[in-house]
DRENPA-3360 file (N, C-alpha, C; in nm, 2 decimals, always signed):
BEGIN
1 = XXXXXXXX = +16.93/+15.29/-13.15/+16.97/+15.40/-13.24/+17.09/+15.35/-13.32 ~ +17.06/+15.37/-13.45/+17.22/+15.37/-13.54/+17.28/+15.45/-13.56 ~ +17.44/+15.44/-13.57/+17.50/+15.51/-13.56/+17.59/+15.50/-13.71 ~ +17.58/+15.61/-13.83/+17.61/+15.58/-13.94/+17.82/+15.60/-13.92 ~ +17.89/+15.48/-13.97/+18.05/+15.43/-14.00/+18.09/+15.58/-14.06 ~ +18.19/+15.66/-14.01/+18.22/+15.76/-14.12/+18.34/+15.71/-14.18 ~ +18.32/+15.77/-14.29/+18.41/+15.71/-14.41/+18.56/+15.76/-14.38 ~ +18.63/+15.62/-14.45/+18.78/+15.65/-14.41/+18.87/+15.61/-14.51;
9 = XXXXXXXX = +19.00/+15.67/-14.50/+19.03/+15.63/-14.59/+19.16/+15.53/-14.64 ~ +19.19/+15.47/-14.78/+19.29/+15.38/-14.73/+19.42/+15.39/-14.66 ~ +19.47/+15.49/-14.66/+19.59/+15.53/-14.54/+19.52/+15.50/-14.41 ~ +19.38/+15.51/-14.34/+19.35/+15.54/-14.26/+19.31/+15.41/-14.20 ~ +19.28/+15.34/-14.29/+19.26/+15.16/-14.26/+19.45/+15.11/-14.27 ~ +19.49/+15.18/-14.31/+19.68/+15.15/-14.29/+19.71/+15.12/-14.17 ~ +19.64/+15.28/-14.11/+19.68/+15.29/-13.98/+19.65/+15.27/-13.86 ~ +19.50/+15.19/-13.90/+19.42/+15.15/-13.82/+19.46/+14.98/-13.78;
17 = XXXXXXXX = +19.50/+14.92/-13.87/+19.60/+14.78/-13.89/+19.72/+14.77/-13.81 ~ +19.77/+14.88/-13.85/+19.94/+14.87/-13.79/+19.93/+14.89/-13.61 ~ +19.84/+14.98/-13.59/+19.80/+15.01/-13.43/+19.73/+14.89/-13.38 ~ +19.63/+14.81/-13.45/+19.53/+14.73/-13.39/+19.64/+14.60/-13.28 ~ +19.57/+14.49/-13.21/+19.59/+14.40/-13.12/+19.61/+14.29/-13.22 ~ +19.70/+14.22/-13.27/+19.60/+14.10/-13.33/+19.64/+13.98/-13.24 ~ +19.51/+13.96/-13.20/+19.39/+13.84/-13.09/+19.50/+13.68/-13.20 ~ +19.47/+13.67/-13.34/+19.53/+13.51/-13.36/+19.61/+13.60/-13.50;
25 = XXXXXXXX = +19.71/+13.51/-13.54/+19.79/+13.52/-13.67/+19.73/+13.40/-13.77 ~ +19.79/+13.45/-13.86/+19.73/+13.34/-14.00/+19.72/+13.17/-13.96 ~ +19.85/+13.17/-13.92/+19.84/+13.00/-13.84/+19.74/+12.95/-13.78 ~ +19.70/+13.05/-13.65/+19.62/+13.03/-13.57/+19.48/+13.00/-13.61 ~ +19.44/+13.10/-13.73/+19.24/+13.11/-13.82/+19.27/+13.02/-13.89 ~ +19.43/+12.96/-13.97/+19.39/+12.83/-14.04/+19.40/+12.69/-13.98 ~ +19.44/+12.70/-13.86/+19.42/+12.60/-13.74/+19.29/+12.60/-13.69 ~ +19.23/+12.71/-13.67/+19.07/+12.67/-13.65/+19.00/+12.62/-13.77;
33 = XXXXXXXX = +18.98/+12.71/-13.86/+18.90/+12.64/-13.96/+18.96/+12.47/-14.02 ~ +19.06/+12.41/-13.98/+19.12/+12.31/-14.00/+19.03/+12.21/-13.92 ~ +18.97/+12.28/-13.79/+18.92/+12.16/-13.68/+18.76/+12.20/-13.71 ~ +18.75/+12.36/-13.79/+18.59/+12.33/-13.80/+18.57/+12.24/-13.90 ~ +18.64/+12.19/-13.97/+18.61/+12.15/-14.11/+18.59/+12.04/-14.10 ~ +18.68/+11.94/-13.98/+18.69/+11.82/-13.98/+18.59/+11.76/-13.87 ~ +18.55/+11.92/-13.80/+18.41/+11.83/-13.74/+18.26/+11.86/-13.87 ~ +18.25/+11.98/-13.94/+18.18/+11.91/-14.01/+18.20/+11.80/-14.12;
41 = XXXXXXXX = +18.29/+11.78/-14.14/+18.32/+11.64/-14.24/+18.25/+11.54/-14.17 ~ +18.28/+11.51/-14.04/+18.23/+11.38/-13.94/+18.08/+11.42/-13.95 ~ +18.05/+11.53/-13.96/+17.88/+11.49/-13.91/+17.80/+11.54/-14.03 ~ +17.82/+11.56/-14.13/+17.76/+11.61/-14.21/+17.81/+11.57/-14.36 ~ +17.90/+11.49/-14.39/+17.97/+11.42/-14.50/+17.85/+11.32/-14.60 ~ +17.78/+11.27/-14.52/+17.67/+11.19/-14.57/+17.55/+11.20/-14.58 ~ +17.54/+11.37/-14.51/+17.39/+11.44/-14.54/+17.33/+11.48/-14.67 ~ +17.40/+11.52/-14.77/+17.38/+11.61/-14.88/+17.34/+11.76/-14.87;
49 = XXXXXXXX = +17.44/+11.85/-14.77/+17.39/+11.94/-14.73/+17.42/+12.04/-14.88 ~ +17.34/+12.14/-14.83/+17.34/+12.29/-14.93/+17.47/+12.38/-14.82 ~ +17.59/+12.42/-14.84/+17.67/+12.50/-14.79/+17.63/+12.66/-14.82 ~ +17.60/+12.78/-14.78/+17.57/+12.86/-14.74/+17.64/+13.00/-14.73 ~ +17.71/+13.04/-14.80/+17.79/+13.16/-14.73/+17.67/+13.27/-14.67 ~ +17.70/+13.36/-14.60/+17.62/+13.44/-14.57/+17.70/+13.55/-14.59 ~ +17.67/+13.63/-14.69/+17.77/+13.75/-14.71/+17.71/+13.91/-14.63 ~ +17.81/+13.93/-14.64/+17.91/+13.96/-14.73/+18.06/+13.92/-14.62;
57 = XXXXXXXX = +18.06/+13.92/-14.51/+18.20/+13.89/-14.41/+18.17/+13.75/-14.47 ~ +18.08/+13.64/-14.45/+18.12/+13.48/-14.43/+18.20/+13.47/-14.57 ~ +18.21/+13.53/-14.64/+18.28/+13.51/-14.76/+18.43/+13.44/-14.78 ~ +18.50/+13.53/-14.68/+18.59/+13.45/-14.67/+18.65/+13.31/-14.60 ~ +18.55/+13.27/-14.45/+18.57/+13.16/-14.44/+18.48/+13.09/-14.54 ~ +18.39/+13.11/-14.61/+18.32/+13.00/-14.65/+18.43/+12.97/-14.81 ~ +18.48/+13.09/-14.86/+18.62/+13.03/-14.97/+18.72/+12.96/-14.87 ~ +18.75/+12.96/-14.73/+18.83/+12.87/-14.67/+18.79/+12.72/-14.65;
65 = XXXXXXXX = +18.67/+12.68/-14.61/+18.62/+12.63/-14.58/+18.57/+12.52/-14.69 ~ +18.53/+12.56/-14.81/+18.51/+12.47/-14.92/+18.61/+12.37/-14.97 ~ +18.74/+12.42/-14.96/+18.79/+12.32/-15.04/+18.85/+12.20/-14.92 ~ +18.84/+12.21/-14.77/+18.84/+12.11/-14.69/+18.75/+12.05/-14.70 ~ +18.64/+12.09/-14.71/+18.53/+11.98/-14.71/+18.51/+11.90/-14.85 ~ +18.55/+11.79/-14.86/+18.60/+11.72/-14.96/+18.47/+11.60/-14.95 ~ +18.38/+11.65/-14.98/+18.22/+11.58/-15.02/+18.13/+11.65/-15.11 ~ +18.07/+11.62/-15.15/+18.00/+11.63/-15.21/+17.87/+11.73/-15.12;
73 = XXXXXXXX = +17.86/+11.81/-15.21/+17.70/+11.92/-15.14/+17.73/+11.99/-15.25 ~ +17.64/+12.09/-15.22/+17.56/+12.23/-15.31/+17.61/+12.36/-15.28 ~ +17.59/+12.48/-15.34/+17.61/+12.61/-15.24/+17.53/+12.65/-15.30 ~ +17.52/+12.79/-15.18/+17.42/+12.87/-15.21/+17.48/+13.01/-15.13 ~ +17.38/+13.13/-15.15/+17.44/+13.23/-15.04/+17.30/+13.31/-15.03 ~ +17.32/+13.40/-14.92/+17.20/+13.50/-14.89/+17.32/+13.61/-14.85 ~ +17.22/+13.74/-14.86/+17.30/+13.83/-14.81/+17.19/+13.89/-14.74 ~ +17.19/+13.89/-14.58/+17.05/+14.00/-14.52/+17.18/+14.03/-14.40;
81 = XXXXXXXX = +17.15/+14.14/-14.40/+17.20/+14.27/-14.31/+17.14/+14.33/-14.18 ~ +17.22/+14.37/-14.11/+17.16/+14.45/-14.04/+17.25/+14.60/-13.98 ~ +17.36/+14.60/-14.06/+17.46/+14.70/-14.01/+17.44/+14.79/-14.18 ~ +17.46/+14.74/-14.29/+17.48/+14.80/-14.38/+17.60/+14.91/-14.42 ~ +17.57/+15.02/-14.36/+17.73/+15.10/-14.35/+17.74/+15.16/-14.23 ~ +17.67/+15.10/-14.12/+17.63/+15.17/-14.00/+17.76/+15.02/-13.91 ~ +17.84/+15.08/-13.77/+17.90/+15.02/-13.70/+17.79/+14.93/-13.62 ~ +17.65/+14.99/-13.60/+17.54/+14.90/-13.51/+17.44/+14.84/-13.60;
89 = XXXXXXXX = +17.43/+14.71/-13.53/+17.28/+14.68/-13.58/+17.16/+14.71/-13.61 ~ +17.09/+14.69/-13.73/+16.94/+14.76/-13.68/+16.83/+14.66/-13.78 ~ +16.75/+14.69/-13.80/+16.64/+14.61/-13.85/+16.73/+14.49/-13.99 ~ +16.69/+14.37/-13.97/+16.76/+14.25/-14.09/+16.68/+14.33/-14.18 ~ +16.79/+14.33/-14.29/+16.73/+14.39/-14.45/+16.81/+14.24/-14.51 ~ +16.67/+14.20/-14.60/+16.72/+14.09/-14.70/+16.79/+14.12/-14.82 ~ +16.85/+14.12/-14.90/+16.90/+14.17/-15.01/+16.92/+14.09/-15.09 ~ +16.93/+14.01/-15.07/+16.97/+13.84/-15.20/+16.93/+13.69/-15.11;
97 = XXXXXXXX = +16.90/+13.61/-15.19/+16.88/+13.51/-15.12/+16.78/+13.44/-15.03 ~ +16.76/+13.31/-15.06/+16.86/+13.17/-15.11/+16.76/+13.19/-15.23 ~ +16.90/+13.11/-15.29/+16.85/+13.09/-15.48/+16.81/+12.94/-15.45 ~ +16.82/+12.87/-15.43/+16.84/+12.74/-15.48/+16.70/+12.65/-15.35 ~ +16.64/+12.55/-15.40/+16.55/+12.51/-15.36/+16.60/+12.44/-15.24 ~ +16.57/+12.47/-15.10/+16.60/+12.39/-15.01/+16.53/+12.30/-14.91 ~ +16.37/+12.24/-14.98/+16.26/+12.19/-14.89/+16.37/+12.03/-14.87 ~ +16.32/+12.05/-14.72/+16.39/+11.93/-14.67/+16.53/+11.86/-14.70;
105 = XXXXXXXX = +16.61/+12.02/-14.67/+16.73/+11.97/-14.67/+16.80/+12.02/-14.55 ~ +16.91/+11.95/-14.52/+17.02/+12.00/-14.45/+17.12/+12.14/-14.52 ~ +17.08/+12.26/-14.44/+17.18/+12.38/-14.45/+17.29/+12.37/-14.36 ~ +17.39/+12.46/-14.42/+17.52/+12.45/-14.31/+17.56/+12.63/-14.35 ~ +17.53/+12.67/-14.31/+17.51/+12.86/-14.29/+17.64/+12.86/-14.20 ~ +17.71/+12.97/-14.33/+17.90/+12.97/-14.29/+17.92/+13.14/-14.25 ~ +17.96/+13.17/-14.18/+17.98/+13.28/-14.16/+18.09/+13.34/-14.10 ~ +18.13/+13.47/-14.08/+18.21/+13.50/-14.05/+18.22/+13.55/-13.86;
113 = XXXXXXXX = +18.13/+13.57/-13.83/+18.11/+13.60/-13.65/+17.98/+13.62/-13.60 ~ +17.93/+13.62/-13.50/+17.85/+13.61/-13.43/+17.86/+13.72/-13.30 ~ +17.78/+13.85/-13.32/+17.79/+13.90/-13.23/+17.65/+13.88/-13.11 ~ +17.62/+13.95/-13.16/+17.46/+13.93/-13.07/+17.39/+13.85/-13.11 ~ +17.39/+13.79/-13.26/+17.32/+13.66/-13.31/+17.19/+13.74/-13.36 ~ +17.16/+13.81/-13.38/+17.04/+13.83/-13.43/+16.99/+13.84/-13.57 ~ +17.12/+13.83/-13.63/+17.13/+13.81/-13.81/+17.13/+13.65/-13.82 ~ +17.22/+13.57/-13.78/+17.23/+13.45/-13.82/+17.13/+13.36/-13.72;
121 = XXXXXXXX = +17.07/+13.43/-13.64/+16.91/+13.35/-13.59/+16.78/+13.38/-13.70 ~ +16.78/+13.49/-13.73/+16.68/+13.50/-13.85/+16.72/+13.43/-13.97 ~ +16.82/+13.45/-13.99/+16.86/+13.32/-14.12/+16.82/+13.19/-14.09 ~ +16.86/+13.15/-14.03/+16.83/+13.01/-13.98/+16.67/+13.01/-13.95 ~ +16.64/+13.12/-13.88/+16.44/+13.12/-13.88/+16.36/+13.07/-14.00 ~ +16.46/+13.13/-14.10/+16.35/+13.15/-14.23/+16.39/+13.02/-14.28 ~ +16.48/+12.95/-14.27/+16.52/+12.82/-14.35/+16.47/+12.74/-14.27 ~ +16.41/+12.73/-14.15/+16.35/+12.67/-14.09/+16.18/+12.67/-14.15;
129 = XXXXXXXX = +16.14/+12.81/-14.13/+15.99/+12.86/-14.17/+15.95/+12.77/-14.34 ~ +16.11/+12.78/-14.37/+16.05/+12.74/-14.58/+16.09/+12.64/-14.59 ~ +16.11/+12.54/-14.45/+16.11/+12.41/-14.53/+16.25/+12.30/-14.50 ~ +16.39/+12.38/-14.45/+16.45/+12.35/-14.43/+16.46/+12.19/-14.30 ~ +16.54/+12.07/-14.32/+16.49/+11.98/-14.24/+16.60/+12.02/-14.16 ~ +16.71/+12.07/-14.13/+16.80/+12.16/-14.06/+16.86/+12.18/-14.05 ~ +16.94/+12.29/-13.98/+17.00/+12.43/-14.01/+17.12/+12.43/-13.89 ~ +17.25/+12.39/-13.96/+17.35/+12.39/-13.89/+17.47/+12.51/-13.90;
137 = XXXXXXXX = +17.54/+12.58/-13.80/+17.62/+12.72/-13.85/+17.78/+12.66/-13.81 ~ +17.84/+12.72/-13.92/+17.94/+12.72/-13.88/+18.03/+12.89/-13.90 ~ +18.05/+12.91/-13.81/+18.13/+13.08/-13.77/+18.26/+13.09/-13.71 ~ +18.33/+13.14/-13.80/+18.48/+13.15/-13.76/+18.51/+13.23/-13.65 ~ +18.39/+13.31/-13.58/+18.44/+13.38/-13.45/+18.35/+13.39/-13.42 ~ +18.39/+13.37/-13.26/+18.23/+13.41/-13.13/+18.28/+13.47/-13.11 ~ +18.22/+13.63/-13.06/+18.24/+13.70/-12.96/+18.16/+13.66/-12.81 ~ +18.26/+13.70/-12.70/+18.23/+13.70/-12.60/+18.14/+13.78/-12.52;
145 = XXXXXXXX = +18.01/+13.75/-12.53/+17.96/+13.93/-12.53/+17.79/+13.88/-12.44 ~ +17.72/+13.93/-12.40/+17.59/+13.91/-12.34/+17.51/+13.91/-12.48 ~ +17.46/+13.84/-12.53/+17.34/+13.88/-12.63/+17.23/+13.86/-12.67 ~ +17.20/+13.96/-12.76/+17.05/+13.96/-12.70/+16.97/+13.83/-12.76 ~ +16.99/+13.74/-12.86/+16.92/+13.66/-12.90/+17.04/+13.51/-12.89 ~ +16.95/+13.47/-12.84/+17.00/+13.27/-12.78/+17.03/+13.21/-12.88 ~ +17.15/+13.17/-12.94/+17.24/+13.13/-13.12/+17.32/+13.02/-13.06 ~ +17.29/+12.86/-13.12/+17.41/+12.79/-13.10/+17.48/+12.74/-13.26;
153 = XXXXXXXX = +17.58/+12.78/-13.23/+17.67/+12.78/-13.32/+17.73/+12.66/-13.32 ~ +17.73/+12.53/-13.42/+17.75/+12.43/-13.38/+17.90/+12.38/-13.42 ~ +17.97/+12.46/-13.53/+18.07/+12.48/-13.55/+18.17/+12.62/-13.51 ~ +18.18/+12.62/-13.39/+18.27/+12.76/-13.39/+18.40/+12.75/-13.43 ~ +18.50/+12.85/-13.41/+18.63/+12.87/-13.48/+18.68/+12.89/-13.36 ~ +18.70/+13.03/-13.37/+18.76/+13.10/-13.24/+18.67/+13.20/-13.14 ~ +18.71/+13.20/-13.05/+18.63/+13.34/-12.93/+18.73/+13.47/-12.90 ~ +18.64/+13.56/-12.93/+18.70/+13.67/-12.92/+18.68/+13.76/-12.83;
161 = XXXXXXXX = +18.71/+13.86/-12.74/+18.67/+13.95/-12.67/+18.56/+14.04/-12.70 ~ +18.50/+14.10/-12.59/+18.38/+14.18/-12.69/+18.46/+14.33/-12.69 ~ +18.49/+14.33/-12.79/+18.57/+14.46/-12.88/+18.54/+14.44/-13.04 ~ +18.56/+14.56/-13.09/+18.60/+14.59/-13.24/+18.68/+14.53/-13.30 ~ +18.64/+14.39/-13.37/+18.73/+14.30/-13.43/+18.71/+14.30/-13.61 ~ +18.82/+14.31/-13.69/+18.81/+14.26/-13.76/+18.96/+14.18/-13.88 ~ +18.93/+14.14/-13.99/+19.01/+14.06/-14.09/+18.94/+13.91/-14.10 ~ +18.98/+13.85/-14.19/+18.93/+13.73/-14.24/+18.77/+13.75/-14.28;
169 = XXXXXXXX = +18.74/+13.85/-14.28/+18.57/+13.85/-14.34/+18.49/+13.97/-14.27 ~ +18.58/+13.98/-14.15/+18.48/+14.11/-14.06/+18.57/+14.24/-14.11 ~ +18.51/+14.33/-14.12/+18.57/+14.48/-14.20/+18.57/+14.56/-14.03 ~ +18.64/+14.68/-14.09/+18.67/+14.82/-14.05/+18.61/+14.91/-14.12 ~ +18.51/+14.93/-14.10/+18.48/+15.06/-14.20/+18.44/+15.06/-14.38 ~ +18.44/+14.91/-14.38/+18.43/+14.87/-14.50/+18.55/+14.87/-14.59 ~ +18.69/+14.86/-14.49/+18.84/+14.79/-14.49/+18.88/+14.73/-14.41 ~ +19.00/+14.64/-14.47/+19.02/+14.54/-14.39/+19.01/+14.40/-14.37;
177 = XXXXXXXX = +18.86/+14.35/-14.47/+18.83/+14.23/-14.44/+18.90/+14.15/-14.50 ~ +19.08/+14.18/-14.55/+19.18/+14.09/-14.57/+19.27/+14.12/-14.52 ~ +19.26/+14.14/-14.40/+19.38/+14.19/-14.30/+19.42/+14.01/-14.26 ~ +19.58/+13.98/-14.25/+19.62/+13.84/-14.18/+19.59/+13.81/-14.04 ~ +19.50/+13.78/-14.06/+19.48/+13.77/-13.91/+19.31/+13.78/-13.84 ~ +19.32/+13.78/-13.74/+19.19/+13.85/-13.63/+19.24/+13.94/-13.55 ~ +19.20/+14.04/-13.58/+19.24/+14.17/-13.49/+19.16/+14.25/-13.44 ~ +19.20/+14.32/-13.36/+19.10/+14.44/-13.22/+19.15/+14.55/-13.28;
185 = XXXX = +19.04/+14.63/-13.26/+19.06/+14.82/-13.29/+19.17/+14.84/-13.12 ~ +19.27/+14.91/-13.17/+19.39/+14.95/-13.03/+19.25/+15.01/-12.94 ~ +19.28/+14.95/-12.83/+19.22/+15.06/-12.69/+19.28/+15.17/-12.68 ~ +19.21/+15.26/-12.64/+19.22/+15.39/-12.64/+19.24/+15.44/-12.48;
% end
């Protein structure tokens, strides 16, 4: 069952910020993406990969993330869903994407978190299914959580609790996703 986000408003994402946990500070998310970057430089510098945002959250590590990787590749993005304006998951809706021809190439699918994996395993399905020679992720946050579909993330960032997290690319409500930081909705 979905459960549709009711709308809020910007005072209300104010005050949802100022109450929240925050899990890492700015140092901390540019300290990870510092170590994701330099492991993919080491393993993927000489591939000619296609880089990947997956929007609409990877957006902003994958603007972090580009200008450390100091090689040469391509981009591209897709945008497939499965929350839309809803807080839960529910059927992948595709909506954009990939533009650019990728038979027998190396992807590197950037994203912003990984909850249950069931969006960024279908992504990676399909770029497998059309051709892709392979499909590497890199995600600025794991959640810690049981889920339902088996995802290895071969660039992680940080791990997070399984709670209501967002900033750096994950929203609140469809606010938020430039909050400083990684942060938790306050416990109640």
């Amino acid at each position: 069952m979905t459960v549709s986000s009711s709308p809020i408003t910007a005072e209300q994402a104010r005050q949802v910020l100022k109450n929240a946990d925050c899990l890492y500070d700015t140092s901390e998310v540019e300290a990870a993406l510092d170590r994701m970057a330099a492991a993919i430089r080491k393993d993927l510098s000489e591939l000619d990969p296609i880089a990947v945002c997956v929007m609409t959250g990877g957006a902003v590590p994958f603007g972090l993330l580009l200008p450390k990787l100091n090689f040469p590749m391509q981009v591209d993005y897709v945008h497939a869903t499965r929350y839309s304006d809803r807080l839960y998951g529910d059927n992948l809706q595709w909506l954009s994407g990939p533009h650019r021809s990728f038979d027998d190439r190396v992807i590197l699918l950037i994203d912003d978190i990984v909850d249950q994996g069931i969006t960024l395993a279908e992504i990676e399905k399909r770029y497998m299914a059309d051709g892709a020679r392979r499909v590497y992720k890199a995600v600025l946050v794991v959640k810690e959580c049981n889920r339902r579909q088996d995802i290895e993330v071969d660039y992680p960032g940080l791990i997070v609790p399984d709670r209501y997290v967002f900033g750096y690319g994950m929203d609140y409500k469809s606010y938020l996703r430039n909050a400083p930081g990684i942060f938790a909705e306050a416990e109640k």
